[in-house]
The first five atom37 places (N, CA, C, CB, O) and aatype in JSON, in Angstrom:
{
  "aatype": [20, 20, 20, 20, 20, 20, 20, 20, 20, 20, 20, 20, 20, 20, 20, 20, 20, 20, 20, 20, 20, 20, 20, 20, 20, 20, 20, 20, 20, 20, 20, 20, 20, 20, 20, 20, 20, 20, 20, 20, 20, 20, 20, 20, 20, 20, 20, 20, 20, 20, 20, 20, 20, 20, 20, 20, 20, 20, 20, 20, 20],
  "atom_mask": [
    [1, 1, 1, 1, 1],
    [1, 1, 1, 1, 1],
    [1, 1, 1, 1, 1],
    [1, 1, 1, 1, 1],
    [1, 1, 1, 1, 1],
    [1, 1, 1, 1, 1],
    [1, 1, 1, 1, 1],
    [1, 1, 1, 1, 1],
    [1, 1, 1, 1, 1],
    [1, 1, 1, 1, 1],
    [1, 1, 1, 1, 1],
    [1, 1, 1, 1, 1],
    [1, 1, 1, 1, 1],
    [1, 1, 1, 1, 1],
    [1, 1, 1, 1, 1],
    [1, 1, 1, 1, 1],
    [1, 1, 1, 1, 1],
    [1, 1, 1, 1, 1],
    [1, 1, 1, 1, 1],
    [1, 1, 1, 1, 1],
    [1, 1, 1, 1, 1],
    [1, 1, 1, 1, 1],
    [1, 1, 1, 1, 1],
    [1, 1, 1, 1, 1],
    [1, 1, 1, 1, 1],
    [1, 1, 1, 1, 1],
    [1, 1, 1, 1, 1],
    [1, 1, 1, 1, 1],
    [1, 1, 1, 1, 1],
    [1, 1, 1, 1, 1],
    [1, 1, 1, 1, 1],
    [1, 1, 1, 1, 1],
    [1, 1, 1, 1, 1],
    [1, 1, 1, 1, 1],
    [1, 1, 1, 1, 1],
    [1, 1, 1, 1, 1],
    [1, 1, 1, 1, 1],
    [1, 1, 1, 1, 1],
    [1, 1, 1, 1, 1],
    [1, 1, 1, 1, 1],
    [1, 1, 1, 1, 1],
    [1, 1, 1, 1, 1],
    [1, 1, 1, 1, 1],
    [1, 1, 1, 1, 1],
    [1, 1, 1, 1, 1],
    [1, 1, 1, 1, 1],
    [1, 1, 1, 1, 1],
    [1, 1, 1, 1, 1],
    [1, 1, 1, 1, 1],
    [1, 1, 1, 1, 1],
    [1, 1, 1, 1, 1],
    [1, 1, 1, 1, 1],
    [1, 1, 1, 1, 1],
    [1, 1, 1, 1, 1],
    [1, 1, 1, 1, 1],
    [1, 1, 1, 1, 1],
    [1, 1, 1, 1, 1],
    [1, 1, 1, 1, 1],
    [1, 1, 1, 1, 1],
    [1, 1, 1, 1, 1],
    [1, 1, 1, 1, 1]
  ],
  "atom_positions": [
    [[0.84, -1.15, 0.0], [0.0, 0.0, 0.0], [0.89, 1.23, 0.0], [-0.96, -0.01, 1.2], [1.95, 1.14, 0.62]],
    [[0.59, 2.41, -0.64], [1.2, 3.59, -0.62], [0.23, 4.73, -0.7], [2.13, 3.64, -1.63], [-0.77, 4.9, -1.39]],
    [[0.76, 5.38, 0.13], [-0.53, 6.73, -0.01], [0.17, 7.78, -0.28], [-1.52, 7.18, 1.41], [1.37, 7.89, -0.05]],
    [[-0.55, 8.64, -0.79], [0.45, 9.79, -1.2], [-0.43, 11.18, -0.89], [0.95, 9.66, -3.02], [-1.65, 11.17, -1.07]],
    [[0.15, 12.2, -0.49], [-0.66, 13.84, -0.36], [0.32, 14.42, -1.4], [-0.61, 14.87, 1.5], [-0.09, 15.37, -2.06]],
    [[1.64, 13.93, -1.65], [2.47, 15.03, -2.65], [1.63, 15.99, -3.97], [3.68, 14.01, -3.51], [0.92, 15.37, -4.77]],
    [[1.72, 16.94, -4.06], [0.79, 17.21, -5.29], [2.54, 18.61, -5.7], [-1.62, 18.09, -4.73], [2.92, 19.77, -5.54]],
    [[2.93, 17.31, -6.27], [4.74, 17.66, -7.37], [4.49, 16.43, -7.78], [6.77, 17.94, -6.52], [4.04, 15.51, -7.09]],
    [[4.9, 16.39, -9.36], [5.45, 15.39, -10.15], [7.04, 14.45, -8.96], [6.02, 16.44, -11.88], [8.16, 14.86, -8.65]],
    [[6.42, 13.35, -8.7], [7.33, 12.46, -8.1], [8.93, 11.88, -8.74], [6.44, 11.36, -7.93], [8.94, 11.65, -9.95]],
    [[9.91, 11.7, -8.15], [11.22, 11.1, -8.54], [10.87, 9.84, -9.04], [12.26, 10.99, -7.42], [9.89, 9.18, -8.7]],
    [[12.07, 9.4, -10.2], [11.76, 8.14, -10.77], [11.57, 7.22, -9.61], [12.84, 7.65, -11.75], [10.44, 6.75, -9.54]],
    [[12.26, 6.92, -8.86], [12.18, 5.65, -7.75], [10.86, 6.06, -6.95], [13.7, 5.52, -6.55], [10.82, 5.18, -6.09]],
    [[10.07, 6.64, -6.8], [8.82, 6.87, -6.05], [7.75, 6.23, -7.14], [8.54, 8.6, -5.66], [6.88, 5.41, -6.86]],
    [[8.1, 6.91, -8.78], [7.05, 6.09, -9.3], [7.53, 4.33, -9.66], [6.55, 6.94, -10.7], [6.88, 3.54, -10.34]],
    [[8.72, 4.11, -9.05], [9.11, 2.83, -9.49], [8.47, 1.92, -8.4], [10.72, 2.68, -9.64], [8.09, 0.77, -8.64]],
    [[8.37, 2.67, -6.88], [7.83, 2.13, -5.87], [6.56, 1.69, -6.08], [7.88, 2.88, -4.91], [6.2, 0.52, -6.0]],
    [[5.78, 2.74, -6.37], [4.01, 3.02, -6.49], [3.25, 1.71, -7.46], [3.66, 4.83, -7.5], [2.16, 1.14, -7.37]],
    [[4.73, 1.57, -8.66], [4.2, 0.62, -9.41], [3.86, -0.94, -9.02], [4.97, 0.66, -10.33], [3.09, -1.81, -9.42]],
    [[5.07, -0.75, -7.85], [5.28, -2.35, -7.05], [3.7, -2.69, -5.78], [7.28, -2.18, -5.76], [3.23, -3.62, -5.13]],
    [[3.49, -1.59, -6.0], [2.33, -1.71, -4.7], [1.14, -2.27, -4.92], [1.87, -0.43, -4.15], [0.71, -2.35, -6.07]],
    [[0.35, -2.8, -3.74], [-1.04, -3.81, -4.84], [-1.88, -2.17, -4.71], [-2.35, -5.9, -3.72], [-2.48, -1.96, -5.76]],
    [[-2.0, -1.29, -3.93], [-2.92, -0.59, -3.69], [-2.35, 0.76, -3.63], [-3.58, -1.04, -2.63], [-1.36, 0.94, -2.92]],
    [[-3.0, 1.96, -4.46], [-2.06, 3.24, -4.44], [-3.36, 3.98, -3.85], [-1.25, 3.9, -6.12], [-4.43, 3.71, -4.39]],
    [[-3.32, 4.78, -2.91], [-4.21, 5.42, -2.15], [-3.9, 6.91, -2.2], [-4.22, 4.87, -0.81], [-2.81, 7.17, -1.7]],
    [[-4.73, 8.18, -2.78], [-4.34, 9.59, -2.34], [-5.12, 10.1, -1.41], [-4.32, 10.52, -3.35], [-5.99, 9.29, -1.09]],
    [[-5.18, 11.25, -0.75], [-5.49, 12.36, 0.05], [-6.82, 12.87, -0.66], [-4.25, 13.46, 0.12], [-7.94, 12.76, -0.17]],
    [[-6.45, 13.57, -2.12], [-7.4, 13.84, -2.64], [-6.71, 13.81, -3.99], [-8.08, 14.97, -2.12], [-5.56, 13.46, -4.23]],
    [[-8.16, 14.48, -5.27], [-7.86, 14.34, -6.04], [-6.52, 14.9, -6.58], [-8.72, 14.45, -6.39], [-5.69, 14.32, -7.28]],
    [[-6.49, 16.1, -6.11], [-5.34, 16.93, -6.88], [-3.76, 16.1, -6.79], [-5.22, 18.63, -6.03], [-2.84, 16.17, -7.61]],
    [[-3.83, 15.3, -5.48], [-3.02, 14.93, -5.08], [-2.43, 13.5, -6.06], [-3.42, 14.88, -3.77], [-1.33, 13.0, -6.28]],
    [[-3.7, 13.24, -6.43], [-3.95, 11.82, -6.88], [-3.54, 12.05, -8.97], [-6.1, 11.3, -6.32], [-2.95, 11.32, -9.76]],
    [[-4.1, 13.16, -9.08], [-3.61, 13.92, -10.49], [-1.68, 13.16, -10.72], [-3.65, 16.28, -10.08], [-1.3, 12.27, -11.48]],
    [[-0.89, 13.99, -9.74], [0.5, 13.94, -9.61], [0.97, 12.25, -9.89], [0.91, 14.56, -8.02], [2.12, 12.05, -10.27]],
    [[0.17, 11.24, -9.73], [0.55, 10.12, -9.84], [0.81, 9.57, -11.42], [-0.37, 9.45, -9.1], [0.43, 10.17, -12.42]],
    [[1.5, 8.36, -11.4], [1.74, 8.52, -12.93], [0.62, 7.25, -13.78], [3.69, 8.18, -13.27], [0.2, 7.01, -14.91]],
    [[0.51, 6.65, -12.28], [-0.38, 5.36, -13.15], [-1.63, 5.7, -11.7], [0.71, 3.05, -13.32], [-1.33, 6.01, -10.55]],
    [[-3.11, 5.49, -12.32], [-4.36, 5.72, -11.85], [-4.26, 5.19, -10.05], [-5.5, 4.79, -12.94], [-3.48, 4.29, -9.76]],
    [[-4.79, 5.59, -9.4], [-4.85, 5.67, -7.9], [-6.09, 4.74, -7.66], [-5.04, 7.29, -7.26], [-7.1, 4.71, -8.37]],
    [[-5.96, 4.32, -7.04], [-7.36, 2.87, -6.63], [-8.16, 3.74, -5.83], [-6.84, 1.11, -5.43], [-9.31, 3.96, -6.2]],
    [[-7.67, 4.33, -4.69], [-8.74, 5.52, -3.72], [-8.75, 6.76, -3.51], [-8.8, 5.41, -2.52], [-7.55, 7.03, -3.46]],
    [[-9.29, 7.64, -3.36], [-9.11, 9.26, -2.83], [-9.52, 8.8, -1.6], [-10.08, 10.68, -3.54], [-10.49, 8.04, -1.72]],
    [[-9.05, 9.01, -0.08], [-9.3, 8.96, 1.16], [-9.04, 10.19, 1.69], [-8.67, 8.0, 1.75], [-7.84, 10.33, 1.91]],
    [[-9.75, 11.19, 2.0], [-9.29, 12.28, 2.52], [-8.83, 12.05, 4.07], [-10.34, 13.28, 2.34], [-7.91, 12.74, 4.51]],
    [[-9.31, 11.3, 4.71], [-9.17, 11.15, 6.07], [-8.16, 10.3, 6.71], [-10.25, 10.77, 6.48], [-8.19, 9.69, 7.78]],
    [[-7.01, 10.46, 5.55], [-5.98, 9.68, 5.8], [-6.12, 7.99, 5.42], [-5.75, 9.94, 7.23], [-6.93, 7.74, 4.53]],
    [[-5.47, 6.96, 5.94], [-5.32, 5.74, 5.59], [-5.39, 4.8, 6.51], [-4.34, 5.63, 5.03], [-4.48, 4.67, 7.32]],
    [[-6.69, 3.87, 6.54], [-6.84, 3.63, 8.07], [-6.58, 1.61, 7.62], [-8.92, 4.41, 8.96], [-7.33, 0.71, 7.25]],
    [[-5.57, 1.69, 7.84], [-4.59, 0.02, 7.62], [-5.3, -0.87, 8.03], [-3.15, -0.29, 8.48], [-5.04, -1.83, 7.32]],
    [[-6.3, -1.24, 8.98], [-7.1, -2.29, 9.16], [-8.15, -2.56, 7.62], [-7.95, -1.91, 10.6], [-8.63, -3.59, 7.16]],
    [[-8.19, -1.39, 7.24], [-9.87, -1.66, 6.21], [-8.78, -2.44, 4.99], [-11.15, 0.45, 5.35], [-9.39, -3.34, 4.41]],
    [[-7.48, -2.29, 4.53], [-6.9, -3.03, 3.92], [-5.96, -4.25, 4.02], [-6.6, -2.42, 3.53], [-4.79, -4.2, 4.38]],
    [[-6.55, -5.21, 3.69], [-5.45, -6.54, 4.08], [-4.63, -7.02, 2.84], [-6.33, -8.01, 4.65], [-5.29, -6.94, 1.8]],
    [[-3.47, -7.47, 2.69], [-2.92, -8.34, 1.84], [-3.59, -9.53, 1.04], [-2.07, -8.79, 2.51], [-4.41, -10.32, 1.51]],
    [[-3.23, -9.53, 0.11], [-3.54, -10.84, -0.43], [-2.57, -11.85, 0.12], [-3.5, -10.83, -1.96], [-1.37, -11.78, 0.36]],
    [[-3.91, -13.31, 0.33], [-2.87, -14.46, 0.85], [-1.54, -14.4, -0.1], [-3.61, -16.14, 0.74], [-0.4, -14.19, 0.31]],
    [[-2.0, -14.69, -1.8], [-1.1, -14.9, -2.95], [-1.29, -13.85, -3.69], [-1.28, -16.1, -3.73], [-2.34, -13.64, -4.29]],
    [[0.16, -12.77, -3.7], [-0.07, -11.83, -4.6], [-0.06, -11.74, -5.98], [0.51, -11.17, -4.34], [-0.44, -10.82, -6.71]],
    [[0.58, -13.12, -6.33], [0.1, -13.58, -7.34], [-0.81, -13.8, -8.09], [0.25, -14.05, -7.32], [-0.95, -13.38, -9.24]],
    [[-1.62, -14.61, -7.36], [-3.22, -15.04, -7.19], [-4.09, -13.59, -7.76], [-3.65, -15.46, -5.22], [-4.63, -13.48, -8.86]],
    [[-4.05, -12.69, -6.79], [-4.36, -11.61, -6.73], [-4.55, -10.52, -7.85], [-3.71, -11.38, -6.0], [-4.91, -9.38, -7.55]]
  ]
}
């Protein structure tokens, strides 16, 4: 999971990270704009880690 509020065009290794993640989460939209590949949520209220679990097989997945 990665969440992001940055609203700047990100460093290569941030979007190299974002890509590895099952779930990319922003703040809001504007924030979510700055990303390079589409954002799964806008959460304004921050990122609350219980409502998201892992996949058993991320493979699978």
């Amino acid at each position: 999971m990665f969440s992001s509020a940055a609203q700047r065009k990100h460093s290569v290794s941030i979007v190299s990270l974002t890509r590895k993640m099952d779930v990319v989460i922003a703040v809001n939209k504007r924030s979510g704009g700055f990303l390079c590949d589409p954002l799964n949520l806008v959460n304004p209220h921050g990122v609350q880690v219980n409502d998201y679990l892992l996949a058993k097989d991320k493979q699978q997945a």
